[in-house]
N, C-alpha and C positions, 0 to 999 in steps of 0.2 A: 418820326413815324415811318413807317416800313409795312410795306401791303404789295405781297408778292403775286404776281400770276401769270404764269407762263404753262408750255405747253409740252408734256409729255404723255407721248403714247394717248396722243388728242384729245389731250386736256388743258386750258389755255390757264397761265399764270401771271400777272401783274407785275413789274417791280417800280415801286416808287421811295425815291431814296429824297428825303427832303425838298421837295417845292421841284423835282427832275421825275416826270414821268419817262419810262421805257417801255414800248408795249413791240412785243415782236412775238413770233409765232415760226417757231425751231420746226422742222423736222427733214431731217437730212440733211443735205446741205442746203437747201432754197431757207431763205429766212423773206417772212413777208412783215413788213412794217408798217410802222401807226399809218403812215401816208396811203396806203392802199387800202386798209382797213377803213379809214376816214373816207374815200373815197367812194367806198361802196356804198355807205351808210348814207353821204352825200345824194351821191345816186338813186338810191331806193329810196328816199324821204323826199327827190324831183319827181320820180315816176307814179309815186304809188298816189293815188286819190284819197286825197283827206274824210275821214269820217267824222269829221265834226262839221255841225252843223250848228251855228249862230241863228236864233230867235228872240226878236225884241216885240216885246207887249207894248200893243202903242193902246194908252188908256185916254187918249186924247177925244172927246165930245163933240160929233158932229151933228151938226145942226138939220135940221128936216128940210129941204127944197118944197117948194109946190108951184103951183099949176105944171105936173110931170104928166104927159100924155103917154099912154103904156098900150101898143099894140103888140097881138101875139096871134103869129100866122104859123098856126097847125099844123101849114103845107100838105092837107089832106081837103082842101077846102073849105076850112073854117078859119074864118079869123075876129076875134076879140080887140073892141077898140076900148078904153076906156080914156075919161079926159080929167081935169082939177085933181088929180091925186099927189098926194105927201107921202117922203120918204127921203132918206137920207143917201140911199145906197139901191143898184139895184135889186140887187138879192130880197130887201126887205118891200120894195116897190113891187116886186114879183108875190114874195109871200101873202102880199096883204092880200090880195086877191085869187091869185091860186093857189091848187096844193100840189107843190113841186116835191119832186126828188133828188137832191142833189146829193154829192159823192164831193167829202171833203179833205183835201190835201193840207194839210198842216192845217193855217192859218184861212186858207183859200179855197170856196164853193164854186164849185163847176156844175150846172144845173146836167141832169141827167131826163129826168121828164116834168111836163107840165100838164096838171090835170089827166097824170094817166097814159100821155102819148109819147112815151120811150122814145129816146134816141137807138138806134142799130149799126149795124156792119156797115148800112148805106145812107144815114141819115143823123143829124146830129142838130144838135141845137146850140146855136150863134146868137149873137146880138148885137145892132145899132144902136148907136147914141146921135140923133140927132145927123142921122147919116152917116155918121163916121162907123166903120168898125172897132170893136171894142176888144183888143185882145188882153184885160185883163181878167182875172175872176168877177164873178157878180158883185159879191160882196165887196169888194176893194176899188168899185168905180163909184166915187162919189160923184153923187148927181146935182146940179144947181137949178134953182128956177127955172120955169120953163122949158126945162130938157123935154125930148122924146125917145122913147125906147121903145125898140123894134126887135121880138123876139121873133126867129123866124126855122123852123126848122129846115134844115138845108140837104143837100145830097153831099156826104161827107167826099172829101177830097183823098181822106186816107184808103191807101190800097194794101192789103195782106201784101209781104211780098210772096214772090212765087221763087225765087230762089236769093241762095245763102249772100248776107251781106259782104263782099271783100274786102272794104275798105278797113274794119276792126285785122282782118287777117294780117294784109299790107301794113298796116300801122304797126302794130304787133313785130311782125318783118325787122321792119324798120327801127324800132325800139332796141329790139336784140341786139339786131346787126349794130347800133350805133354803144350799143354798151359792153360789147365787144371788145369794138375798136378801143372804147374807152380804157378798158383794162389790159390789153395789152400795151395800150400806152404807158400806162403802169406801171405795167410788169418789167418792160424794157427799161423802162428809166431809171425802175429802183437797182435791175442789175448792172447799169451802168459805172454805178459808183465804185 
């Protein structure tokens, strides 16, 4: 079997002559081979950020916690205590009792407001489990007996920035420069021979 493809006047052609590939790429006198060609391919399949994304459906049955005491501090001077309440999660600890807004990322509910009272530019809404900070989604912090949750709207920490990020630039920089170097390593090597 014979599968030709090589490259005239910038068109690339193959030749493979029984179980012997040859890949090169003519024009003048520079000829670049399979090793450079493999090499950027190499390259570009390190740098580049994969778009795939893996999701597993977890259909596994959690069970309801209770006595969960669920307070919700307004941060406008109201706060909601409630005590003996059931639930699994707290997303669902939350819904039972108010009417939230939340903003869902795949899998994972991030509450946006509670009864109405928006998170902003300068305010967000956190939550405690039994004191601890909880930096996962609502939905995904199972809760056990006896927990308590502590919804609290806060003065958010995040700041608009005021000027351009560098360190993407620098990175970037540095990317280049380093796949550069890579290729003229390359390049000198394969004209060594």
């Amino acid at each position: 079997m014979e599968v030709y493809l090589s490259i005239e006047k910038q068109q690339l052609y193959i030749h493979q002559v029984v179980g012997q590939v040859n890949l090169s790429y003519k024009r003048g006198p520079t000829v670049v081979r399979f090793e450079v060609i493999a090499g950027l391919i190499v390259a570009l399949l390190i740098v580049s950020p994969s778009s795939i994304q893996h999701s597993q459906v977890d259909t596994q049955f959690i069970p309801a916690s209770t006595g969960i005491d669920l307070i919700v501090d307004f941060g406008n001077g109201t706060v909601a205590y409630h005590s003996g309440l059931t639930a699994p999660d707290v997303y669902n600890l939350t819904i039972s009792l108010f009417e939230i807004d939340a903003v869902w990322a795949g899998d994972r509910a991030f509450i946006n407001a509670i009864d109405g009272v928006h998170q902003d530019e300068t305010h967000g809404w956190q939550y405690w489990v039994n004191g601890n900070y909880a930096s996962i989604a609502a939905n995904l912090y199972i809760l056990h007996d006896g927990d308590s949750v502590l919804w609290n709207r806060t003065i958010s920490g995040y700041q608009n920035p005021t000027e351009p990020d560098l360190t993407i630039i620098v990175g970037g920089t540095i990317l280049a420069f380093g796949g550069f170097v890579f290729l003229a390593l390359l390049y000198r090597r394969t004209f060594r021979r």
